[in-house]
PyMOL Python script that loads the backbone (N, CA, C, O; Angstrom):
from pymol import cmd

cmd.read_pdbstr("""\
ATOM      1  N   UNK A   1    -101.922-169.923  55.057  1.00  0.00           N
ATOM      2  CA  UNK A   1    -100.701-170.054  55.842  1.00  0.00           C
ATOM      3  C   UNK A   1     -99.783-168.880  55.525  1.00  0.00           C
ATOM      4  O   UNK A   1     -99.842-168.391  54.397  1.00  0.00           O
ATOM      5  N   UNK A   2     -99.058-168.458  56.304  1.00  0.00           N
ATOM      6  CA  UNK A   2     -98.397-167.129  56.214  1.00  0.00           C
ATOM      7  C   UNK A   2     -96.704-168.066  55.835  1.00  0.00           C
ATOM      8  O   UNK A   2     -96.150-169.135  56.093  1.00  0.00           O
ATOM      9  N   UNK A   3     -96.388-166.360  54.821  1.00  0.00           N
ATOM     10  CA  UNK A   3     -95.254-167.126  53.588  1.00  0.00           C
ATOM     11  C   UNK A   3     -93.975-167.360  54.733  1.00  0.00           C
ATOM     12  O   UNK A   3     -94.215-167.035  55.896  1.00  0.00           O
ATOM     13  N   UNK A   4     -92.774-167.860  54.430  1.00  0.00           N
ATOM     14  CA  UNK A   4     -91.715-167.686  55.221  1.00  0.00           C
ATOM     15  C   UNK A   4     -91.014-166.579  55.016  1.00  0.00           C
ATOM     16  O   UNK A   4     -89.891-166.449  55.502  1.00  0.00           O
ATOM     17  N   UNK A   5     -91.717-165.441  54.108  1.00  0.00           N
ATOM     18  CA  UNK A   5     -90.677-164.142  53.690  1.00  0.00           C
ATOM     19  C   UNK A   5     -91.412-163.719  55.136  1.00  0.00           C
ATOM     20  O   UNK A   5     -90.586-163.589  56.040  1.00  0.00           O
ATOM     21  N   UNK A   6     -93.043-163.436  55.602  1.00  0.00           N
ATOM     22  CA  UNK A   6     -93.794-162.852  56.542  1.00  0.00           C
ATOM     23  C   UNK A   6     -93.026-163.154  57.634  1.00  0.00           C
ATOM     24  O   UNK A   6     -92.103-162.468  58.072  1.00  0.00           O
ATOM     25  N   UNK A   7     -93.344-163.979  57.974  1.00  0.00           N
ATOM     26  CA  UNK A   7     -92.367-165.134  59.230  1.00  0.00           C
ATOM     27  C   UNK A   7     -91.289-164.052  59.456  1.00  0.00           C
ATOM     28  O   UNK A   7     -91.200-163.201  60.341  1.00  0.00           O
ATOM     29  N   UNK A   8     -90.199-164.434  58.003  1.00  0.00           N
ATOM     30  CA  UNK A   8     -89.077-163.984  58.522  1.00  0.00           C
ATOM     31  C   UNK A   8     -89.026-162.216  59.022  1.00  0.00           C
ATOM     32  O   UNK A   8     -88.390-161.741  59.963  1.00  0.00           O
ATOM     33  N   UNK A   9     -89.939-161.484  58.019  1.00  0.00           N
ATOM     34  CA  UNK A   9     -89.737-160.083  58.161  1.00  0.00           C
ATOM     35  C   UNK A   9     -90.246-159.383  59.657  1.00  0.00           C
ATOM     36  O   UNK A   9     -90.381-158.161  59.710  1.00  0.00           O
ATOM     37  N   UNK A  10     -90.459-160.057  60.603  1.00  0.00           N
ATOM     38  CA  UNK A  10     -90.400-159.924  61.982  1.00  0.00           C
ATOM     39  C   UNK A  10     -89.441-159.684  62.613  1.00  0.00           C
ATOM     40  O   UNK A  10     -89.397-158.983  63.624  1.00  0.00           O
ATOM     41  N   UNK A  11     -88.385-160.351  61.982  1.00  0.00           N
ATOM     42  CA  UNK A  11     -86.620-160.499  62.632  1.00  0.00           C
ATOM     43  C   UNK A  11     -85.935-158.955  61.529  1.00  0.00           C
ATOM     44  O   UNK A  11     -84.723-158.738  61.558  1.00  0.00           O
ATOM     45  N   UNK A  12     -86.768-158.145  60.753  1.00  0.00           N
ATOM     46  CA  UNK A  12     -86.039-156.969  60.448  1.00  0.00           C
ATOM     47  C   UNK A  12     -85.638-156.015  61.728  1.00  0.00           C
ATOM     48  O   UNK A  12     -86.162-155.794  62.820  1.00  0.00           O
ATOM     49  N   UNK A  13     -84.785-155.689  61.245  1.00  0.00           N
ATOM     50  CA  UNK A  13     -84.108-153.965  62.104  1.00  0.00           C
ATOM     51  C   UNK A  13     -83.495-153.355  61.977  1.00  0.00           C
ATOM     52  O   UNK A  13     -82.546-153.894  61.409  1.00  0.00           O
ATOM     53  N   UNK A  14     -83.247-151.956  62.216  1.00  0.00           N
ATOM     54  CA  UNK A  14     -82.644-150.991  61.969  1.00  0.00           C
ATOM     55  C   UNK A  14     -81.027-151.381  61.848  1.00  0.00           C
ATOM     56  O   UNK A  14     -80.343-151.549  60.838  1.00  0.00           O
ATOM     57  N   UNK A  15     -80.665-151.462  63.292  1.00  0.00           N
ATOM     58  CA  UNK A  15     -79.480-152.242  63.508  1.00  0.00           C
ATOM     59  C   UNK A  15     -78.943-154.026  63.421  1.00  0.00           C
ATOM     60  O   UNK A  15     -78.728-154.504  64.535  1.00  0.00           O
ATOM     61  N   UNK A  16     -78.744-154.907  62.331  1.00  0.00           N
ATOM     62  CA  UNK A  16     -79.054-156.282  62.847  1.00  0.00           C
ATOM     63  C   UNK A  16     -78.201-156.606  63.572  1.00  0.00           C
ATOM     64  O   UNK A  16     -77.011-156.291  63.575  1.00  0.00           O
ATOM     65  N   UNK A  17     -79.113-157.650  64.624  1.00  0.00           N
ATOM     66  CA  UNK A  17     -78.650-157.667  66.285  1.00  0.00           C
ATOM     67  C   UNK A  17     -78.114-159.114  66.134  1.00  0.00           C
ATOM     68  O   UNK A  17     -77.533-159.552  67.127  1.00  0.00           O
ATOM     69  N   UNK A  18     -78.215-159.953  65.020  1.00  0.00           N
ATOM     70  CA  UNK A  18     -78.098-161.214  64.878  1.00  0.00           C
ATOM     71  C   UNK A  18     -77.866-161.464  63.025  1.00  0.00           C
ATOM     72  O   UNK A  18     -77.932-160.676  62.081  1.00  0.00           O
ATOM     73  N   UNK A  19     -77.594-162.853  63.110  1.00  0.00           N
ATOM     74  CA  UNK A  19     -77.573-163.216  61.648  1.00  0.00           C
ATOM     75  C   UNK A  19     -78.947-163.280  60.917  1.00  0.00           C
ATOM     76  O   UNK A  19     -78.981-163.219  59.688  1.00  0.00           O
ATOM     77  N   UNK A  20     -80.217-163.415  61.754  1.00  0.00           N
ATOM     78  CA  UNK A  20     -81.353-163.787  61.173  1.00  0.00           C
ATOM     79  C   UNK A  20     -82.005-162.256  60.798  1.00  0.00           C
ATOM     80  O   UNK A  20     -82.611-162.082  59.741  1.00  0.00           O
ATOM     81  N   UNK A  21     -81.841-161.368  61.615  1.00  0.00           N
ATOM     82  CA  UNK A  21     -82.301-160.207  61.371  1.00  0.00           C
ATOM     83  C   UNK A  21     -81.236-159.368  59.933  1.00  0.00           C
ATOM     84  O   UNK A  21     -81.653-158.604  59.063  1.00  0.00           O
ATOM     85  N   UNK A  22     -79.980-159.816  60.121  1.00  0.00           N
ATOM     86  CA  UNK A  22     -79.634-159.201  58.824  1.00  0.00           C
ATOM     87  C   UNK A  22     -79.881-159.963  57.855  1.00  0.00           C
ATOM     88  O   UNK A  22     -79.739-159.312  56.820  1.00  0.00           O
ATOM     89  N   UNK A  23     -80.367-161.660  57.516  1.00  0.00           N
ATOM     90  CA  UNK A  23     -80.927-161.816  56.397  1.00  0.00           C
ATOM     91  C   UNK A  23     -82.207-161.347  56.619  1.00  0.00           C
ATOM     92  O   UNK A  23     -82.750-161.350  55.514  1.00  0.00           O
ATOM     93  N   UNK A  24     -82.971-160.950  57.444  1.00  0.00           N
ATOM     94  CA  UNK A  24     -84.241-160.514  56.863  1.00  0.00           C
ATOM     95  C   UNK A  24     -84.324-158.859  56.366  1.00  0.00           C
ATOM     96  O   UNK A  24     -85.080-158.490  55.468  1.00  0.00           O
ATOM     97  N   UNK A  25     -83.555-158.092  56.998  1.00  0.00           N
ATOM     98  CA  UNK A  25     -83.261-157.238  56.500  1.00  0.00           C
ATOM     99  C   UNK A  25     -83.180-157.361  54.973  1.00  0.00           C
ATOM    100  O   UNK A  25     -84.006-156.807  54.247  1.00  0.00           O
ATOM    101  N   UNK A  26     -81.969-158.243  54.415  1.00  0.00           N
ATOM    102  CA  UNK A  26     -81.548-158.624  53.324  1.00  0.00           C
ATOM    103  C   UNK A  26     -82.439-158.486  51.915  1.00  0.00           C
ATOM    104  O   UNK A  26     -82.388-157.802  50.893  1.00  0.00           O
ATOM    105  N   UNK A  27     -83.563-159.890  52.649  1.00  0.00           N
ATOM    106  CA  UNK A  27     -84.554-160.203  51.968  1.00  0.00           C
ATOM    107  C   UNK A  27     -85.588-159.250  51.669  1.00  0.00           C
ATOM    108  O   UNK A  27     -86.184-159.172  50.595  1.00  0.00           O
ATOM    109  N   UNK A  28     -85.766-158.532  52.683  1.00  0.00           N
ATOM    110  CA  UNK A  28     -86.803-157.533  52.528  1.00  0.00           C
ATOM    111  C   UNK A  28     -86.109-156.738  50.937  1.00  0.00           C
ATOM    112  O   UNK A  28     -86.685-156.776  49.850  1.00  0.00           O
ATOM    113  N   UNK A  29     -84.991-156.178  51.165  1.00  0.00           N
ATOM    114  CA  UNK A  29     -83.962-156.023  49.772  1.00  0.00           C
ATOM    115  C   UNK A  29     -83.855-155.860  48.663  1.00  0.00           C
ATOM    116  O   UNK A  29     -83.514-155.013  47.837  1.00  0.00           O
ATOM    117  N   UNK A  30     -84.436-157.453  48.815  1.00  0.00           N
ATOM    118  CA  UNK A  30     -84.137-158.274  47.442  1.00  0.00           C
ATOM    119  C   UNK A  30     -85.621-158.616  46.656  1.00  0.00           C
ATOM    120  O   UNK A  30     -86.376-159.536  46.973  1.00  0.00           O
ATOM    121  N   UNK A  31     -85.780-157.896  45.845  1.00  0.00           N
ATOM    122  CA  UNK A  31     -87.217-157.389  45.179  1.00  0.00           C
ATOM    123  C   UNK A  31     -87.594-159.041  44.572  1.00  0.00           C
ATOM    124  O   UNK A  31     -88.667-159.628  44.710  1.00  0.00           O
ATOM    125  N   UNK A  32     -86.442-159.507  43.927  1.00  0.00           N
ATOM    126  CA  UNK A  32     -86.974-161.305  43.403  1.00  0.00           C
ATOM    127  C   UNK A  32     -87.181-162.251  44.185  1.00  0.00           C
ATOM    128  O   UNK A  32     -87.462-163.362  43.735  1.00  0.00           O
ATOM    129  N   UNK A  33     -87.082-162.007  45.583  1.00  0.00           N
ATOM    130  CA  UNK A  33     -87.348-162.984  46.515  1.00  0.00           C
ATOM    131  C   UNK A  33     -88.457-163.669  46.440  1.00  0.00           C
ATOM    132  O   UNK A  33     -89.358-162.836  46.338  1.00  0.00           O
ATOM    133  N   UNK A  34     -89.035-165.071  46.431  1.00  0.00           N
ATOM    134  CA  UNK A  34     -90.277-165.395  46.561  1.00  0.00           C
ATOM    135  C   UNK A  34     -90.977-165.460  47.379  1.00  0.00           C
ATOM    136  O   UNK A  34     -91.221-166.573  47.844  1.00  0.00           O
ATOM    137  N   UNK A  35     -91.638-164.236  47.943  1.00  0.00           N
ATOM    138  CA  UNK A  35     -92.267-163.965  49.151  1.00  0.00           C
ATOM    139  C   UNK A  35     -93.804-164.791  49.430  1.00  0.00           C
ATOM    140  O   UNK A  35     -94.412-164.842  50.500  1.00  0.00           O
ATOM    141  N   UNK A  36     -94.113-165.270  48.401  1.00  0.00           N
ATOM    142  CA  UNK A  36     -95.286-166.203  48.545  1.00  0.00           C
ATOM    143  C   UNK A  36     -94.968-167.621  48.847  1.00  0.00           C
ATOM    144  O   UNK A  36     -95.773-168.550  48.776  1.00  0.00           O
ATOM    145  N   UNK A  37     -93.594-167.711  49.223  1.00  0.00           N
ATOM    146  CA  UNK A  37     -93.461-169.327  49.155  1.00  0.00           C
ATOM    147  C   UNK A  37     -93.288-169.865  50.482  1.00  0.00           C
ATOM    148  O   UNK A  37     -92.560-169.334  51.321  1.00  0.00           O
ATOM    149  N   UNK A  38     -93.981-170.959  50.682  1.00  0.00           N
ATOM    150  CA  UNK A  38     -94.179-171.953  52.445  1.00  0.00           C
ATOM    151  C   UNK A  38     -92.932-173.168  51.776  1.00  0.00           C
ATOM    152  O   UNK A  38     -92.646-174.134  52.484  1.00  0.00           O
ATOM    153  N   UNK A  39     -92.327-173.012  50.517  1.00  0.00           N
ATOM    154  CA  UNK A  39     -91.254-174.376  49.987  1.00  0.00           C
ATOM    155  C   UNK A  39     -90.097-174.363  50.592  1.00  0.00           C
ATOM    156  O   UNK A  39     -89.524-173.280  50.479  1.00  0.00           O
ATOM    157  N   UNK A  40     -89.366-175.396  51.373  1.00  0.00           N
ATOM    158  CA  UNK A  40     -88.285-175.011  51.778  1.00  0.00           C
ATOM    159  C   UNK A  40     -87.172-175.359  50.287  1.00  0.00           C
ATOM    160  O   UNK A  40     -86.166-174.785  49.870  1.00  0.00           O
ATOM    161  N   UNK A  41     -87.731-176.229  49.939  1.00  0.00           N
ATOM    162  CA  UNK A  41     -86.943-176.603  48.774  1.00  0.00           C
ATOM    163  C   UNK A  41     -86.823-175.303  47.621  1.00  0.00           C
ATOM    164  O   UNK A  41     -85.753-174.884  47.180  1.00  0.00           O
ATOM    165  N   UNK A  42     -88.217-174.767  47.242  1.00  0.00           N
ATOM    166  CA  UNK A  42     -87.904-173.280  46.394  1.00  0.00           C
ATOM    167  C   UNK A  42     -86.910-172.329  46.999  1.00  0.00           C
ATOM    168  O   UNK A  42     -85.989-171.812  46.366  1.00  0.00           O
ATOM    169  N   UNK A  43     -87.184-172.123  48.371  1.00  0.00           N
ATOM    170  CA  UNK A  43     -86.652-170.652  48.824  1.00  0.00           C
ATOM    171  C   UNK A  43     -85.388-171.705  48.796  1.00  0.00           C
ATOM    172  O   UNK A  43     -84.731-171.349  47.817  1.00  0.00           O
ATOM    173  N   UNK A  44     -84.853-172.630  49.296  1.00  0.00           N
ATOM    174  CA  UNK A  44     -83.469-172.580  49.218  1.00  0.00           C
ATOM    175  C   UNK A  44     -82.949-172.980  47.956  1.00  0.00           C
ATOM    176  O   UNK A  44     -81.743-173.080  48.182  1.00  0.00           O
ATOM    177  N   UNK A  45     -83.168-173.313  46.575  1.00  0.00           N
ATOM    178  CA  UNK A  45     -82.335-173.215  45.452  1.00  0.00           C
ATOM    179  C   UNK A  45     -82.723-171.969  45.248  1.00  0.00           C
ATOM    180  O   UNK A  45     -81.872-171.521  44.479  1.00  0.00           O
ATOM    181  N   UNK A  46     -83.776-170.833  45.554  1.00  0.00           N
ATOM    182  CA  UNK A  46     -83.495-169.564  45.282  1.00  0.00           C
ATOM    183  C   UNK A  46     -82.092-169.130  45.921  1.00  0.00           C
ATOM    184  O   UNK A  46     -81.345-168.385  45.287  1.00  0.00           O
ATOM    185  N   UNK A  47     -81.856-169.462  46.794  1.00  0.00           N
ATOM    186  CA  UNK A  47     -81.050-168.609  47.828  1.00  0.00           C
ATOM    187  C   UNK A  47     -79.700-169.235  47.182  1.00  0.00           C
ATOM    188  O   UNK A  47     -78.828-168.495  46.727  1.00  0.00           O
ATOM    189  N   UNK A  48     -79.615-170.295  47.174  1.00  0.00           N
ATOM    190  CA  UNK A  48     -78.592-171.287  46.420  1.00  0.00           C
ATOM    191  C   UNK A  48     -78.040-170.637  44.808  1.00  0.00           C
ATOM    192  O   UNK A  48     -77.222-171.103  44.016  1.00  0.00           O
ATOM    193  N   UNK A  49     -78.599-169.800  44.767  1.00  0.00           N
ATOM    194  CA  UNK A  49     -78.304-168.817  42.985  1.00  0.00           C
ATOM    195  C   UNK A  49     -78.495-168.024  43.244  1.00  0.00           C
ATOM    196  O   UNK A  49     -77.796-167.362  42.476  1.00  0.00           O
ATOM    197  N   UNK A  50     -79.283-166.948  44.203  1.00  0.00           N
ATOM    198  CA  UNK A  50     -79.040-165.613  44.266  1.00  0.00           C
ATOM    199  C   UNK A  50     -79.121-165.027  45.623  1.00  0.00           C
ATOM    200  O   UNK A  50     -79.256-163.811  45.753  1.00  0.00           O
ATOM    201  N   UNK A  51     -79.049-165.811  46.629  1.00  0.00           N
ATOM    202  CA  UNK A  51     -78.650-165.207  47.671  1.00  0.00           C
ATOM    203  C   UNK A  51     -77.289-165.093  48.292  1.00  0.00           C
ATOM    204  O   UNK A  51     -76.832-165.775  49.209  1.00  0.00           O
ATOM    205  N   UNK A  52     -76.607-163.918  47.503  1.00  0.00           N
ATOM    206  CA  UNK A  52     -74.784-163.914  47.626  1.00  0.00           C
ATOM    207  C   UNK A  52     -74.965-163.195  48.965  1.00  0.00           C
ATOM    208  O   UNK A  52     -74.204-163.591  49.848  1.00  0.00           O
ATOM    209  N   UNK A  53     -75.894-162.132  49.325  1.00  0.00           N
ATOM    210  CA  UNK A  53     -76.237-161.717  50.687  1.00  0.00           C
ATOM    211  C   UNK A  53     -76.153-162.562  52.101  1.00  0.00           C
ATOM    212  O   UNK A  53     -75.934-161.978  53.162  1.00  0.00           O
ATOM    213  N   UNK A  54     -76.376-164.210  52.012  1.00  0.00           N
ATOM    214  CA  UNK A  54     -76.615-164.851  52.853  1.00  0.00           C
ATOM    215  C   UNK A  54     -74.748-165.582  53.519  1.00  0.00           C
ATOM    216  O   UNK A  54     -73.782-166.225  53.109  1.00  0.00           O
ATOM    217  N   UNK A  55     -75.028-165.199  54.195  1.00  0.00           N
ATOM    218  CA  UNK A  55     -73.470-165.696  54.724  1.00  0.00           C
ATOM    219  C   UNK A  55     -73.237-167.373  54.745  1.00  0.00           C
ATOM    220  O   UNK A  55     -72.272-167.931  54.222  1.00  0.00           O
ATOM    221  N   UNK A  56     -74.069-167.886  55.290  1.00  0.00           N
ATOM    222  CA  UNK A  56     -73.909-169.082  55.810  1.00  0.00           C
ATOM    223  C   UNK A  56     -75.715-169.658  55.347  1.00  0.00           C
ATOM    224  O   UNK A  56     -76.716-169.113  55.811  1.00  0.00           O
ATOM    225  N   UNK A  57     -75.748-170.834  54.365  1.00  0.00           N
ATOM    226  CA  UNK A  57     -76.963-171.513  54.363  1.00  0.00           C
ATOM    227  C   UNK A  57     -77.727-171.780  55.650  1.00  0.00           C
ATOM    228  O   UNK A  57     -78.930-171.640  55.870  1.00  0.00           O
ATOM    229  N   UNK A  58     -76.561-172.278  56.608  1.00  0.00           N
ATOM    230  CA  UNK A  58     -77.178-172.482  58.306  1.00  0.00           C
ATOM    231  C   UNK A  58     -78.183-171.778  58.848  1.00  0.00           C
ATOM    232  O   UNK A  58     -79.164-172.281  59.395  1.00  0.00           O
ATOM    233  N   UNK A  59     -77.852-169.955  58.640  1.00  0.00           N
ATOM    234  CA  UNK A  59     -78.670-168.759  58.806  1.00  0.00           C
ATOM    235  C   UNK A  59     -80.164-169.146  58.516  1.00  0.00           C
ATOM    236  O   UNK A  59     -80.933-169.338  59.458  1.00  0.00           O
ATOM    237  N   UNK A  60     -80.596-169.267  57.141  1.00  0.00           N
ATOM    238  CA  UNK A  60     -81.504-169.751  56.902  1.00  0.00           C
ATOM    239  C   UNK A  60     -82.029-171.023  57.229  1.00  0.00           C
ATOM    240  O   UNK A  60     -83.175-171.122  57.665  1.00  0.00           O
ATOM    241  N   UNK A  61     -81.325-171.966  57.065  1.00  0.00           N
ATOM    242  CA  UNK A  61     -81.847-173.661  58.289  1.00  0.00           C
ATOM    243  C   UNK A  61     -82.318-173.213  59.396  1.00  0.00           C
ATOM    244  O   UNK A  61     -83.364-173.725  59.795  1.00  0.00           O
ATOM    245  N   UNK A  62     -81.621-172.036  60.279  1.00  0.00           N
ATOM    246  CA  UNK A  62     -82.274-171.674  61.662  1.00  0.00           C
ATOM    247  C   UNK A  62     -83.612-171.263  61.516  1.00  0.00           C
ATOM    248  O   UNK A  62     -84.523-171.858  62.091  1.00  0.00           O
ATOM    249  N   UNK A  63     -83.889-169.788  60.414  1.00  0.00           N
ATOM    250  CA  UNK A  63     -84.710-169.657  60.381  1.00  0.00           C
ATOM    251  C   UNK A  63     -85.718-170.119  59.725  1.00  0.00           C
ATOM    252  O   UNK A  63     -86.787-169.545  59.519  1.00  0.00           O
ATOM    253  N   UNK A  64     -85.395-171.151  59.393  1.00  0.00           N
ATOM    254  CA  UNK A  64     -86.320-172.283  58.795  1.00  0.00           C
ATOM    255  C   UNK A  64     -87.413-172.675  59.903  1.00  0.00           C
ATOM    256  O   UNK A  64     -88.626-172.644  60.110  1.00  0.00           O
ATOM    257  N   UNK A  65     -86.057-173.110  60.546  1.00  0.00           N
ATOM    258  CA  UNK A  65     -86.425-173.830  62.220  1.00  0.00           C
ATOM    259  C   UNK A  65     -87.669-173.083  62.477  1.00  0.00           C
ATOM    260  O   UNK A  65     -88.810-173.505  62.290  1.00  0.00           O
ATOM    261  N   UNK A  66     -87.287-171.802  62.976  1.00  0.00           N
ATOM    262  CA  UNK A  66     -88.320-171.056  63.766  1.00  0.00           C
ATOM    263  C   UNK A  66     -89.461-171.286  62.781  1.00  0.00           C
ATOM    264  O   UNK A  66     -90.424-171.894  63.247  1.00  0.00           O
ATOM    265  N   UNK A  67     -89.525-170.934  61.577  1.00  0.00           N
ATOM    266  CA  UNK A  67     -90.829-171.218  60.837  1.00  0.00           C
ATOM    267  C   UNK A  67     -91.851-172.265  61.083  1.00  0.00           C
ATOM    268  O   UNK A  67     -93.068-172.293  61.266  1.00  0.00           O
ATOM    269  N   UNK A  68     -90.971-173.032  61.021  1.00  0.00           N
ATOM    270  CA  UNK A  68     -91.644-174.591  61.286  1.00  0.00           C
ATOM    271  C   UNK A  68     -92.228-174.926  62.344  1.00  0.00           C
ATOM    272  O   UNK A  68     -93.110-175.784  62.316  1.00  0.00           O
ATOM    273  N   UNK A  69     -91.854-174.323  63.467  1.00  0.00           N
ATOM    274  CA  UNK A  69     -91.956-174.612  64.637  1.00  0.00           C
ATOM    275  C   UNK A  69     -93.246-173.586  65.316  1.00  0.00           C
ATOM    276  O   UNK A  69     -94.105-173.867  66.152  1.00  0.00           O
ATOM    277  N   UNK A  70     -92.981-172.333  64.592  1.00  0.00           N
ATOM    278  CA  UNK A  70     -93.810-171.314  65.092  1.00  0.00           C
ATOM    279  C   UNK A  70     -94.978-171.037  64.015  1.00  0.00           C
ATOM    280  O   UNK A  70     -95.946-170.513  64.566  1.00  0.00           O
ATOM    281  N   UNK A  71     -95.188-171.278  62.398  1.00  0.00           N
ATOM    282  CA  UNK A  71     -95.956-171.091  61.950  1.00  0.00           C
ATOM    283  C   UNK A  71     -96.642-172.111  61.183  1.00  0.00           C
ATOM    284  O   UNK A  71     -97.632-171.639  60.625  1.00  0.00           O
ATOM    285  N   UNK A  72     -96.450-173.438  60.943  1.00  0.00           N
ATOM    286  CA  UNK A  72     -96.397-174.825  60.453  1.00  0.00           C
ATOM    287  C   UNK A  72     -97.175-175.292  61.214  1.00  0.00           C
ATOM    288  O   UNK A  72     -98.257-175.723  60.817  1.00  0.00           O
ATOM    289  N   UNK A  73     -96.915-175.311  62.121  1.00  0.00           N
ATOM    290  CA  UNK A  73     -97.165-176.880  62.984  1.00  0.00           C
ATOM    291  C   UNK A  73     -98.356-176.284  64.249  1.00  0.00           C
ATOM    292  O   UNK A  73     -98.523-176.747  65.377  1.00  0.00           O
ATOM    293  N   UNK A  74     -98.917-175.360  63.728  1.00  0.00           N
ATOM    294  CA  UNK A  74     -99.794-174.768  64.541  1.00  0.00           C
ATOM    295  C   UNK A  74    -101.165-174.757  63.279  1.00  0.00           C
ATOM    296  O   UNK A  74    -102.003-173.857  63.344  1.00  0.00           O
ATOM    297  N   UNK A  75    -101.211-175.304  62.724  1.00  0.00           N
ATOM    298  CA  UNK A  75    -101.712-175.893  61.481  1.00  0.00           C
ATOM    299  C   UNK A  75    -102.655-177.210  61.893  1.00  0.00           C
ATOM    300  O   UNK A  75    -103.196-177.881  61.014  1.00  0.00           O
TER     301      UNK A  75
END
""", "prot")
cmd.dss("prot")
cmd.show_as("cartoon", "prot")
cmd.util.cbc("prot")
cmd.orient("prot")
């Protein structure tokens, strides 16, 4: 199953056009990220202690969403 760092690093860009693309931007970043992880529970107490980058937890709930929806459940 492909991680939710993969997922997310689709939504990188030069310019971010949205909130999801500048956390993935972000993440790409952030060298301690746990890029092997499908946990929503890991990646968010990661993010919950060291993601000061993330504006709004919501950001990530969205792109949770899309994860779930687009790489999960096609499983």
């Amino acid at each position: 199953m492909k991680s939710f760092y993969h997922y997310l690093m689709k939504f990188r860009h030069p310019k971010p056009v949205d909130e999801i693309s500048k956390f993935a931007n972000d993440a790409y970043l952030d060298h301690s990220f746990p890029k092997g992880s499908v946990s929503y529970d890991e990646l968010s107490s990661y993010l919950e202690m060291n993601g000061t980058y993330l504006t709004s937890v919501s950001v990530f709930d969205k792109a949770w969403d899309g994860y779930q929806n687009e790489i999960v459940k096609q499983i």
